[in-house]
N, C-alpha and C positions, 0 to 999 in steps of 0.2 A: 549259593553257587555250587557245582558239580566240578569237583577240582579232581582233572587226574596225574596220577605219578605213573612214570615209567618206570620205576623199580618199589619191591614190597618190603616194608621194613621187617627186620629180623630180630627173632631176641636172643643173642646169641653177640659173642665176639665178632665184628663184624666190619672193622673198621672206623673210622669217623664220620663219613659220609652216611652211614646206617644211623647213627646217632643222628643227626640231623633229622635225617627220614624220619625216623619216629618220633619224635619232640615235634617236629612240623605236622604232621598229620595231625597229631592231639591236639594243636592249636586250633585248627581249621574245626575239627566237631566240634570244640568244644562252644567256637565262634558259630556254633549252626550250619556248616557247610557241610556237604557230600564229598568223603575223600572217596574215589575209585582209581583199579588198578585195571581197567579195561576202557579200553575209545567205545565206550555205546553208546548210544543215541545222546542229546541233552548234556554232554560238555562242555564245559566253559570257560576252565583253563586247561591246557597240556602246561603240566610242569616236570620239564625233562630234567632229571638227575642227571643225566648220563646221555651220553646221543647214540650207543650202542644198545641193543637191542635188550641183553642182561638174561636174568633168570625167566622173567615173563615174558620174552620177546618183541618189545615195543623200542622200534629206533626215533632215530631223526626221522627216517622215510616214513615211517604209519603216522606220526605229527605232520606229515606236510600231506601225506594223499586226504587225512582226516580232514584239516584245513582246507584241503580243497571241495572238498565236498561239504562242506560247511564255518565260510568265511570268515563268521562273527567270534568262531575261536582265537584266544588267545594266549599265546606259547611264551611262557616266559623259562630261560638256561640257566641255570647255575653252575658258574664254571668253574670248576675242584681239581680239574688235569691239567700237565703236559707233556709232552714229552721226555724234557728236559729232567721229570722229578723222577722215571722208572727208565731213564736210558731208552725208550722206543721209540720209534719213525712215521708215527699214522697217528699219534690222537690231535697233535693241533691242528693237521687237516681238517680234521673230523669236526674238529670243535670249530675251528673258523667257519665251517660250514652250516654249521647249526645256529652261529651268533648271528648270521646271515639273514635267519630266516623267522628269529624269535622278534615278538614286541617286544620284551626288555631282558634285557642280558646281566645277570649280578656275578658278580669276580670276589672270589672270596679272599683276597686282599689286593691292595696296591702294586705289590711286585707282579702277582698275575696279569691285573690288569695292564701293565707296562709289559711284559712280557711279551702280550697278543697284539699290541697294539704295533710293535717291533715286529712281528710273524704278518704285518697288513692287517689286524681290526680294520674295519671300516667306521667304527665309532666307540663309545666309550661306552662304561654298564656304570651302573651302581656297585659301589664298593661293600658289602654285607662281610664282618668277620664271623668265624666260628664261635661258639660259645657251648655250655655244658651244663649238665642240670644238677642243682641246686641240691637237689634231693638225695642225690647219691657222690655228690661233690661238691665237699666243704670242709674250712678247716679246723684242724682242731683250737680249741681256747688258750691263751698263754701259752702254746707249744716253746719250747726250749729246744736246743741242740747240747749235746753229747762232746764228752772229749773224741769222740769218732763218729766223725759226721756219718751219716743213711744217706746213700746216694741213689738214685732208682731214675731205670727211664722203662717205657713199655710200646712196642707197637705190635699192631695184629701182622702186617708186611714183615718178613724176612728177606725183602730185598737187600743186597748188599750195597744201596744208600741210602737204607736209614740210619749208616753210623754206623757198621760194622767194621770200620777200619779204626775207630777209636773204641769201640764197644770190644775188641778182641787186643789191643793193645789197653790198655784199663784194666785186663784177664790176667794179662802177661806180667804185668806194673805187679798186682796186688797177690801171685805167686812171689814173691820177692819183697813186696812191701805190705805190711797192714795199718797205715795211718787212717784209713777210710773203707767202708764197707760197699758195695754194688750188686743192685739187683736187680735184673733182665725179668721183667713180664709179658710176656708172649711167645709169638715164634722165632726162636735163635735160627741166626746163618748156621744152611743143613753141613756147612764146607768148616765148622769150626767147632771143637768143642770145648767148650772153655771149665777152668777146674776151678777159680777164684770166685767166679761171678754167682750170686745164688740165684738160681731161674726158677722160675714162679709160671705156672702155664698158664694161656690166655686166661684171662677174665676180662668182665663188663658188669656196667649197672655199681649197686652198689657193695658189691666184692671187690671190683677193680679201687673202687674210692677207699674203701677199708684197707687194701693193702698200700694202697700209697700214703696213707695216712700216716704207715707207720714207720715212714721216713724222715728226712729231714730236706734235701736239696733234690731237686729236677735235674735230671739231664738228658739234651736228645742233640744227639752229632749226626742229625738226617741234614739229609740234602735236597736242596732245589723243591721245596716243597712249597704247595703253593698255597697254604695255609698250616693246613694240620687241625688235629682234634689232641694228640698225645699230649704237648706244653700247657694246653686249656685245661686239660683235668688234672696237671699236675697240679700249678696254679692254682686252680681253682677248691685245689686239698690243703692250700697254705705253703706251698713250696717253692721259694723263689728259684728259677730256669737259669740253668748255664747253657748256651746254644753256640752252632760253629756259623764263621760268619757266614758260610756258602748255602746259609742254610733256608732263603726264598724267603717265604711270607712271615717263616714262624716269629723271626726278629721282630717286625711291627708291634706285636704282642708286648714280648718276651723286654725288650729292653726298656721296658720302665722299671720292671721289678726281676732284673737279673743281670748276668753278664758272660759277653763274651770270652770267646775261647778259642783260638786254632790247635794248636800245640800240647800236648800232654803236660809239658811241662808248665804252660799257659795254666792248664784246667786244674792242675795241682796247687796252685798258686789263688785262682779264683776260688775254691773251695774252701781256703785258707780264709781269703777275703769278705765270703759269706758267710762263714761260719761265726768268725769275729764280728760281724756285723750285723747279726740274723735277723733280730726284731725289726730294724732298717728296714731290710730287704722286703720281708713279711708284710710290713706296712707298706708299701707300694702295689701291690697288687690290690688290681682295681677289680673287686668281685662281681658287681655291675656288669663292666665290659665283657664281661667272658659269663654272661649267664646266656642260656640257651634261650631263656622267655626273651629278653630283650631281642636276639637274633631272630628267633623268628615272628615276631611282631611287628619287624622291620619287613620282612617278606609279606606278611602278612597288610599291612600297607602300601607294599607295592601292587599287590595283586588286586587291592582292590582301588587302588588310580587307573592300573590299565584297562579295569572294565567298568570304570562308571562312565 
């Protein structure tokens, strides 16, 4: 098959959605298919990342005039946004609009897909989670904790709901406290600067994995997300996730081998509880579920229902 994407994967920090991108294309060659990033002739799937146009310029609209001009294509959305996760007013339009028009619709967890279904869906998709690769995220053997737990979270967004209300309070906390260490990898809120926290500049691949390695505990106070890639590769480095509850999909994951948090005073206390508990913890995370092969083998079987 001749599989195209609307967006081109990057090597480079890039987000979690980039991740995906790339792990999914490799699957597809490596399965004998044609991945392209142009509608030419002899298409067989449009698979929209995205329903915006992007760096290459290919929306919803070039998948639907393609489609018309040639029927037997088949669109299948992977739905990673909403509104509700970066505060804006136009992308669940955008996206109900798009789920509209694809043969099959996958929702990268359950809260999304309730989400859109609440926003008018007109029907349900396939639930498909995130997952990470194996290669450059994994944990270390017998890992131990410290009488001063490693606390680390990382996202590429410096939006102010990925947790910057607890990520600048935690800053504040540990100018006055040092029972616990905290390390920010990527882009800090430009509105704060914090003197406790040690910030580490983006990374990806397997430098992102080495530096979480060399922690002990996850944490991500993001919001309304509608899956996430960040708790996956903590996880996925051997680090059991303290997450807020406000915090969308990433819970699904997260509370088999972690725990909740609202409150500072809360997270101080869970840290305590994982800490004393850590092999526990450790041993609950399920490295299976959160591998990138499995996820997209799953797509990869979808893709090929819709066209046999």
């Amino acid at each position: 098959m001749k599989i195209f994407f609307n967006r081109y994967p990057r090597q480079e920090p890039y987000g979690g959605g980039n991740q995906f991108l790339k792990e999914m294309c490799a699957l597809l060659q490596r399965e004998g298919h044609e991945v392209v990033f142009h509608l030419n002739p002899g298409v067989d799937v449009i698979f929209l990342i995205d329903p915006r146009p992007g760096d290459i310029g290919y929306s919803v609209n070039h998948a639907l005039a393609y489609k018309q001009q040639n029927p037997g294509v088949k669109i299948i959305h992977r739905v990673n946004e909403c509104d509700k996760r970066k505060d804006t007013d136009f992308m669940d339009a955008l996206l109900l609009k798009t789920m509209e028009v694809a043969d099959e619709v996958v929702f990268i967890s359950d809260w999304l897909q309730e989400y859109f279904l609440l926003q008018g869906a007109s029907k349900k998709g396939h639930v498909v989670y995130n997952g990470c690769s194996r290669r450059d995220f994994y944990p270390v053997e017998d890992k131990t904790i410290g009488p001063k737990p490693k606390v680390v979270t990382h996202h590429w967004s410096d939006n102010w709901l990925k947790g910057f209300d607890v990520y600048t309070e935690i800053d504040k906390y540990l100018q006055q406290n040092d029972s616990f260490e905290f390390t920010y990898v990527g882009r800090y809120y430009k509105d704060y600067t914090p003197s406790a926290t040690n910030i580490v500049e983006p990374l990806f691949g397997k430098a992102l994995g080495d530096e979480l390695r060399k922690h002990d505990i996850y944490l991500t106070a993001s919001r309304w997300e509608p899956c996430g890639m960040h708790h996956i590769e903590g996880a996925a480095c051997g680090l059991p996730v303290l997450y807020h509850p406000e915090t969308g999909g990433i819970k699904e994951l997260c509370k088999n081998h972690g725990e909740e948090f609202e409150t500072l005073d809360e997270l101080l206390k869970k840290i305590e509880l994982v800490s004393s508990e850590y092999s526990h913890y450790t041993g609950l995370i399920d490295h299976n579920r959160i591998n990138i092969d499995y996820c997209c083998s799953v797509y990869h079987d979808i893709i090929r229902g819709m066209t046999s």
